[in-house]
N, C-alpha and C positions, 0 to 999 in steps of 0.2 A: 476547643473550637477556635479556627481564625478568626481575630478582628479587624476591622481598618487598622490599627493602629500595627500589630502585626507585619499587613501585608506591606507595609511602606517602610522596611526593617533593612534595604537595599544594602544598606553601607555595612552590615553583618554578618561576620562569619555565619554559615547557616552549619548547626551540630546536629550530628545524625545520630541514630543507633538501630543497631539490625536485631531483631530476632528471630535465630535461627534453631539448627539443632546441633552445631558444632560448626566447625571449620573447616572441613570436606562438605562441597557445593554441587548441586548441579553444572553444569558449565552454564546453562542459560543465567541461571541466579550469578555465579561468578565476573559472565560480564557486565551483568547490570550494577554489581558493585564496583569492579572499572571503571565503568563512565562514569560513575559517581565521581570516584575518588580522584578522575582525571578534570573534571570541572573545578574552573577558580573559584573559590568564596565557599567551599563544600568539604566541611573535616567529616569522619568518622571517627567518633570519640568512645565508644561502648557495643558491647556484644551483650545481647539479652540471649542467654543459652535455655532452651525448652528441654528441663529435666524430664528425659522419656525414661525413665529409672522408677518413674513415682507413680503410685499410684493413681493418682487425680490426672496424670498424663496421661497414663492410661485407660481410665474411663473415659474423660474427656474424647478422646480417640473414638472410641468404642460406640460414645453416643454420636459422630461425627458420621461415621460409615450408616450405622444400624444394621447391617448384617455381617455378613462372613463373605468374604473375597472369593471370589468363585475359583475352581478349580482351572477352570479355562484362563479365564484370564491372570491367573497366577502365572501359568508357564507363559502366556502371550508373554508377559510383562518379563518374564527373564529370558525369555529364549527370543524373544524380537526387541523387543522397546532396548534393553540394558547392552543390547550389542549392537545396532542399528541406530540408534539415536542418538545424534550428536547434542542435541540439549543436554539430554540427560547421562552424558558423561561427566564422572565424577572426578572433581578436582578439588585440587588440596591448596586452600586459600590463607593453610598459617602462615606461610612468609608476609603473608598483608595484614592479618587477622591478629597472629598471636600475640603481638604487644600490646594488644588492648586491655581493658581492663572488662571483667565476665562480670554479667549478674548471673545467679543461675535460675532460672526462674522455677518457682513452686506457684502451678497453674492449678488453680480450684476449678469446680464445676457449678459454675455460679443456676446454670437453670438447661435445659436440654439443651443440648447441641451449645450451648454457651461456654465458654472458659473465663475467667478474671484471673489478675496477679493478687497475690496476697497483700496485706498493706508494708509488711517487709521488705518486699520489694519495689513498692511502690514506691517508699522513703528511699532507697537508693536510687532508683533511675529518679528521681526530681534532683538528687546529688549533680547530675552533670547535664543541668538546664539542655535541652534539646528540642530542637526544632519541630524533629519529627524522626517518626521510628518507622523503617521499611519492614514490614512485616512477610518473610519467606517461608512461614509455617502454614499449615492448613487450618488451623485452629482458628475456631470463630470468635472473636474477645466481645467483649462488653465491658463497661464500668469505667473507673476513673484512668487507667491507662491510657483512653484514647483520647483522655483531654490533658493529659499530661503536659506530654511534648505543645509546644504551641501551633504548629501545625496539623497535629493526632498522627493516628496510624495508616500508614502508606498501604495496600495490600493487592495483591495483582487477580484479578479472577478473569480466568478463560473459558467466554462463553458471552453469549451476547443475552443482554438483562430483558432484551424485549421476546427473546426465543425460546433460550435453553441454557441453563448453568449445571456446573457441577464437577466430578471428578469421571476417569480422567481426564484432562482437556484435550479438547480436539476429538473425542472419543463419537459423542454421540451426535455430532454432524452429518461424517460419515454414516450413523447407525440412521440416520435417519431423511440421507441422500440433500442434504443443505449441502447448497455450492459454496456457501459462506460461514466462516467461524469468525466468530464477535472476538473480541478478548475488553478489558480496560482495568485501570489503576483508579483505586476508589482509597478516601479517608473513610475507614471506617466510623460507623456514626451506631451510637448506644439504641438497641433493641431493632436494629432494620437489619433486615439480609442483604442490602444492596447501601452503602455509604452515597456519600458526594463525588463525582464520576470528575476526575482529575484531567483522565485520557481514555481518548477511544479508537481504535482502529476494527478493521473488518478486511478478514484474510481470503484466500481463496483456499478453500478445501480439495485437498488433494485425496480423492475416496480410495483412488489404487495405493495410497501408501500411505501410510498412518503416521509411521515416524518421520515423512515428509511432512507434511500436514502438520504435526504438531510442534517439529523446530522449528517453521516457517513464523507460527504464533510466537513460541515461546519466545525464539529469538528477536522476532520484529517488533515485540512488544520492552524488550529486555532496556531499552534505554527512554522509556518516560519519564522512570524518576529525575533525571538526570534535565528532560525536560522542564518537569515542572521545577524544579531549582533554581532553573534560570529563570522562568517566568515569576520569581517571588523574588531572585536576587532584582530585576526590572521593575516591580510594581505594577506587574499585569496580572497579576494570580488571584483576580475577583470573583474568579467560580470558585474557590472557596468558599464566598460564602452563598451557593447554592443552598437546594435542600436535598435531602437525601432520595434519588431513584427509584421509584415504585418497582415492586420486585413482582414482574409480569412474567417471568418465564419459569417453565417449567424444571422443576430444579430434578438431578438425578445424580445417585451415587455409583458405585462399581458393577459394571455389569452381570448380571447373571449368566451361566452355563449355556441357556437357551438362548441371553440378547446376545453371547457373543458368537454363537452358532449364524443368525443373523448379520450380525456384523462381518464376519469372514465370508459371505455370501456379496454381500454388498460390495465389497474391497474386491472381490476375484472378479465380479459381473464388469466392476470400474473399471481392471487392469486390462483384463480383456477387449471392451470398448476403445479404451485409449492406444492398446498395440495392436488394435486393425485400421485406427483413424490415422496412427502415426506412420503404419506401415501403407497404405492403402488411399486416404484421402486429405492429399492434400490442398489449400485452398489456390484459388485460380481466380486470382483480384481483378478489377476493370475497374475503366474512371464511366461515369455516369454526369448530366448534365440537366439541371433542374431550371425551367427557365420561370423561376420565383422565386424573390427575395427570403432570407432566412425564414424571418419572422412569420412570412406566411404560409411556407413551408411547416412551420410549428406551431403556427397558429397562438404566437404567446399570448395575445391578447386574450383568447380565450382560458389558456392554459394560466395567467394569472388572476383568475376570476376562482377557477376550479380545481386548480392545485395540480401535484402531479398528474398527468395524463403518459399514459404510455399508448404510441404509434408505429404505424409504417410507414414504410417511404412510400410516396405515391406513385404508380405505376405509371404516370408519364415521363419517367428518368428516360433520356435517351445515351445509351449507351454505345461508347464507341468499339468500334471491331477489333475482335483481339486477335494478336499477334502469335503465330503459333508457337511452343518451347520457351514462352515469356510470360509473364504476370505484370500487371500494371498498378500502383497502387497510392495510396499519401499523395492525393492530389494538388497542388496548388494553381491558382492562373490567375494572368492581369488580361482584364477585358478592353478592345479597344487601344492595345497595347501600340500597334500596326498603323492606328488611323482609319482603317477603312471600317465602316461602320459596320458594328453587329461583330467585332473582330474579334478573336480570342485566343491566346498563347497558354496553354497548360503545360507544367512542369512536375515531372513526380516522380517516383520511385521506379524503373525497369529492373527487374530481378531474372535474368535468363536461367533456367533450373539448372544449365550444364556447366556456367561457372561459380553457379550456388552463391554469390557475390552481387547486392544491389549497387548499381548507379543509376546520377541522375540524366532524366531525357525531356525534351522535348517535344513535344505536338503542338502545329498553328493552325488556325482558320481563319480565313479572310470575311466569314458571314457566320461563324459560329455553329456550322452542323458539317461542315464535312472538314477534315484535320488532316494533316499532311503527315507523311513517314515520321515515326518516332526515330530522336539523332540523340545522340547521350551529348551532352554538355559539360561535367562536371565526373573526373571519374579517379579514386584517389585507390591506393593500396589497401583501402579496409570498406571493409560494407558500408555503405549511404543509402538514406531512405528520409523519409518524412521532410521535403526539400522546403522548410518554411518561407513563405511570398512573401515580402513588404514592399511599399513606397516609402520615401522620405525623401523632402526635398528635391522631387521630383526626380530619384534616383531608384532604381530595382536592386534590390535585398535579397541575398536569399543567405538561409541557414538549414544545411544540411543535418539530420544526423549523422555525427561521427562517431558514437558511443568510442570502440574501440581503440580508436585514436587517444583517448579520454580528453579530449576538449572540444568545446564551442564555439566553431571558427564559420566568420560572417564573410560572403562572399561581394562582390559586387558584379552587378551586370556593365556591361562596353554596350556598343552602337543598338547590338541587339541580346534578344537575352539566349543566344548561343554563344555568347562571348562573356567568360568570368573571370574576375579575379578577387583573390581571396587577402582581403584590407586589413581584418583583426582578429584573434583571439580573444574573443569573450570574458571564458573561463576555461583554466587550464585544470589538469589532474585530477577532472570528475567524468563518470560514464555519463553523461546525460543523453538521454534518452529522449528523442520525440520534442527538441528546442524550441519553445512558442515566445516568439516579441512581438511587446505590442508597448503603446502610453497611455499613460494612465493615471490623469489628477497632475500632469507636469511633469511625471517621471516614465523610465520605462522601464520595463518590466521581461523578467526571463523565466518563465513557469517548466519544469520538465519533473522528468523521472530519472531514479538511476538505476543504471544497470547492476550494479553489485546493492544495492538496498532495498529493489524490490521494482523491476521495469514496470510493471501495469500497476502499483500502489501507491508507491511513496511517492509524496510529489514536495518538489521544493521550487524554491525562490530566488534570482536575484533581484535586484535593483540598480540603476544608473542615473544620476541626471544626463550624460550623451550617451547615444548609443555606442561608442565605442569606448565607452569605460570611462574610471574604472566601475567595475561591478560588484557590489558589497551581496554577501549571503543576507538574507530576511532574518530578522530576530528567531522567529520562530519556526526553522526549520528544524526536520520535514513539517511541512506545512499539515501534513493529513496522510495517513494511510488508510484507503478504501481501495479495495478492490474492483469497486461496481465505481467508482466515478474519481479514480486519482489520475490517471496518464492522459495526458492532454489530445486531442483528436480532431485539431484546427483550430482555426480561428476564432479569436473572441470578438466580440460585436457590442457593440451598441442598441438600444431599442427603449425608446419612450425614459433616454437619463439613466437606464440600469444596463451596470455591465454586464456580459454572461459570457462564459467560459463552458467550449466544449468538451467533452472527456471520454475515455473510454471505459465500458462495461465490459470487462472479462471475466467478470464471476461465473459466466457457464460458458467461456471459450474464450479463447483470444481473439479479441477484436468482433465480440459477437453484436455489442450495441453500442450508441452513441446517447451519451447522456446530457441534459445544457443544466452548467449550474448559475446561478442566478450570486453573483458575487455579493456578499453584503458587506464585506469590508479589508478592506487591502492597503495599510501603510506598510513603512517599513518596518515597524512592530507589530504587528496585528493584520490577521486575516481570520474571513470566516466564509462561507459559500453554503446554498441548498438546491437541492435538486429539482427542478422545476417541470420536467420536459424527459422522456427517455423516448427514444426513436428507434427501431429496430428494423432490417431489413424485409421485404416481401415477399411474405413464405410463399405467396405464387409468380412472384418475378423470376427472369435468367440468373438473378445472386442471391439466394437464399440463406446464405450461411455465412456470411459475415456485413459489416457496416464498421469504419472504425474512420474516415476520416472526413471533417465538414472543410468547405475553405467558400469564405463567405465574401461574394462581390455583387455590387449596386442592384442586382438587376436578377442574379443568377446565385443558384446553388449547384457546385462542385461537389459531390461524392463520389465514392469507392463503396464495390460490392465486392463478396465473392460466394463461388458454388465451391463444393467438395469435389475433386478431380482424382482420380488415377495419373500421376507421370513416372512412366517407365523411369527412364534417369534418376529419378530421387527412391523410387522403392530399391531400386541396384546398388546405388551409394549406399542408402538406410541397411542393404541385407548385411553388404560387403564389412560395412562398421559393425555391424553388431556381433559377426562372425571372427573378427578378429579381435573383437574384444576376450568374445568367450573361449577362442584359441589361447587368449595371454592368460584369463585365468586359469582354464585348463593346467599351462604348466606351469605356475606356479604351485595347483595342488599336487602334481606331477613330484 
């Protein structure tokens, strides 16, 4: 077990050792030992090899499952998962591996479903002092192994500890229509099912496809080690000394003939769902106009008396009139921009279906209810959307996303805000996704998503003391991957000294809720956030099916709705694409 004394070891090479079952990898396992091995201050000095030759491995095993691998899910498993899966493509890691030195382990069966090393073993891995051992077997240890290494044993379990664990991962989300699959990296700790909880993320379940679904985990989960290393190379890695996680969920092994009869029901009802929504309805966004400050739009006051509360939006949204062959969306506005009292400038996303491509536009009103012809302002060679609002220094801000662009480029407004020009490059050579600025404590601050790491999860960080740079990454990026509350969804605010941060909810659709997390801690080393407040659209209002953006001013609340539509234009693009796709496989089977 970690000590104080341990975790403040900063100045230390930190030594590692793997136990595996040789040196052909999953690919997901292979890149998590990459990023290991690509992090400063991080050697890998030893291979603990899991003799599956032995008998005690093979019971071991044996009591691990407790039945017999069903017939069904045998062929799933080679006839889908081993050729569809890109996690679980097998690669050959001896050019990195094979100069190590091997233990070979002889694994006893210390008590059911438990494994230990023998003490032979045990005198050699103390031979090459280690930090901590990443554990890539299935095998449950107990005993003095985990107090070995002075870190213990690292081990990855996919499945969220308050739901459902077990094998295979990802498996029985789907089987059991969860929009969400848990995963986390745990220190194993002597006689618990569940260790000291390292890292946690929370994925989005993809039920039409399974071995989507399960790279999405395996792989978004595949670089914590690599996180928590740094957090011990810095002297933040005091959840170590936690205690070990009540093991609340329902645990389950290999499906049976029958669940996975079930299972293949569930996957086919999903794909089906998903290729008539995809084909058939698409959303049709509008800006909405709350004439009530955030807070009592959410009623925090209350909401921090009695903990989460989940809402609707209240049916006096006035909604502006939508434009036809257009969508309107990512609202932002400065009130009173004009002068004339009650005044209102709103800026946001225009997405026309027929050039399938957003930019940003304008709407004014001189008394805040009736808004003038939407006029694009800002319109670049790749999609823009999420036009983020500021002031400073009594100057108009805005930051577009430009994912594809891959950088974070800060505009500034001229005489009015149909006049822009583009001052700075933020950050260059990252997709970021949905760019929110704000200050915070003296600094300011650049929260987003990325597009190749996971758009609605992963959320990261910069920092600057000016806003125009330079901007350093956050110690502890990605900051969080949740799917229910990582992509940011407007404006963070102030209220009663506590910060809060809006987010999006896409665990049962994109952009289906708005969540406000209640920030409780934010240097440049260290953040932490809880969810306080979930807001969800009105299922009797004109947008029923979507809510994904707040933008929060003096007096008013800014949103974005949307309804499920029909547009001729995108189902003909959608047919045309898919017909050509499956012409090009065609001949290639050809």
């Amino acid at each position: 077990m970690a000590d104080a004394s341990n975790l403040n070891r900063a100045e230390r090479l930190l030594r590692f050792g793997i136990l595996c079952t040789g040196t052909t990898l999953p690919s997901w396992q292979a890149r998590c030992i990459e990023s290991l091995l690509a992090e400063n201050g991080v050697k890998l000095v030893l291979l603990i090899v899991n003799d599956e030759s032995s008998q005690q491995s093979d019971l071991a095993h044996k009591a691990l499952s407790s039945q017999e691998t069903s017939t069904l899910w045998s062929l799933y498993d080679r006839m889908v998962i081993a050729r569809s899966s890109r996690s679980m493509m097998p690669v050959n890691m001896a050019p990195v591996l094979g100069h190590l030195p091997v233990i070979h382990c002889s694994s006893e069966l210390a008590c059911e479903n438990f494994q230990s090393l023998s003490s032979s073993n045990l005198d050699e891995v103390r031979q090459y002092d280690l930090d901590f051992v990443l554990q890539l077997t299935p095998d449950r240890l107990l005993g003095e192994i985990l107090t070995v290494p002075r870190f213990g044993v690292w081990s990855f379990n996919h499945g969220d500890p308050e739901k459902i664990s077990g094998t295979p991962p990802g498996f029985w989300e789907i089987y059991r229509d969860d929009p969400v699959t848990g995963a986390f990296l745990q220190r194993r700790v002597d006689g618990s099912g569940i260790g000291v909880i390292l890292r946690r993320g929370f994925f989005k379940t993809f039920a039409r496809s399974y071995c989507r679904s399960r790279d999405n985990v395996l792989f978004g989960s595949s670089d914590w080690p690599r996180q928590v290393c740094r957090d011990i190379q810095r002297s933040r890695a005091d959840y170590f000394a936690g205690s070990a996680a009540p093991a609340k969920a329902q645990s389950h092994l290999f499906p049976s003939n029958l669940e996975m009869i079930r299972f293949g029901w569930m996957s086919l009802k999903a794909w089906v769902r998903n290729t008539i929504e995809w084909f058939f309805h698409q959303q049709q966004w509008n800006v909405g106009i709350i004439d009530e400050p955030i807070h009592k739009v959410l009623d925090l006051a209350e909401r921090r008396r009695s903990g989460i509360v989940t809402g609707t939006m209240p049916p006096s949204v006035r909604w502006l009139p939508e434009e036809k062959g257009l969508f309107l969306a990512d609202p932002f506005a400065i009130s009173r921009y004009n002068g004339s009292k009650g005044g209102m400038t709103i800026i946001a996303e225009e997405y026309p279906w027929k050039q399938e491509r957003g930019r940003i536009s304008i709407t004014e009103s001189s008394d805040g209810y009736t808004f003038g012809k939407l006029t694009p302002v800002i319109e670049l060679p790749c999609h823009m959307s999420y036009p983020f609002l500021f002031e400073h220094e009594e100057t108009i801000y805005c930051i577009p996303e430009t994912f594809e662009a891959r950088e974070v480029s800060l505009f500034r407004a001229g005489p009015s805000l149909r006049e822009w020009t583009k001052v700075a490059t933020l950050v260059e050579g990252f997709s970021a996704v949905d760019s929110t600025v704000f200050q915070h404590n003296g600094r300011w601050w650049l929260f987003c998503t990325s597009q190749d790491a996971g758009s609605n999860s992963t959320l990261f960080a910069w920092h600057a003391n000016e806003l125009t740079g330079p901007w350093q990454p956050h110690d502890a990026n990605p900051l969080k991957i949740d799917i229910r509350s990582g992509r940011p969804a407007g404006t963070p605010f102030m209220y009663e000294g506590e910060l809060y941060r809006p987010a999006q909810d896409c665990s049962t659709g994109y952009g289906a809720a708005v969540v406000i997390n209640r920030v409780l801690a934010l240097t440049p080393e260290r953040f932490s956030e809880e969810v306080v407040a979930v807001l969800k659209p009105d299922p009797d209002g004109p947008y029923p099916n979507g809510l994904h953006t707040i933008c929060v001013l003096p007096e008013h609340t800014i949103i974005d709705g949307a309804r499920r539509t029909f547009i001729p234009q995108v189902f003909a693009g959608l047919f045309v694409s898919k017909a050509r796709r499956l012409l090009r496989k065609l001949r290639i089977l050809s």
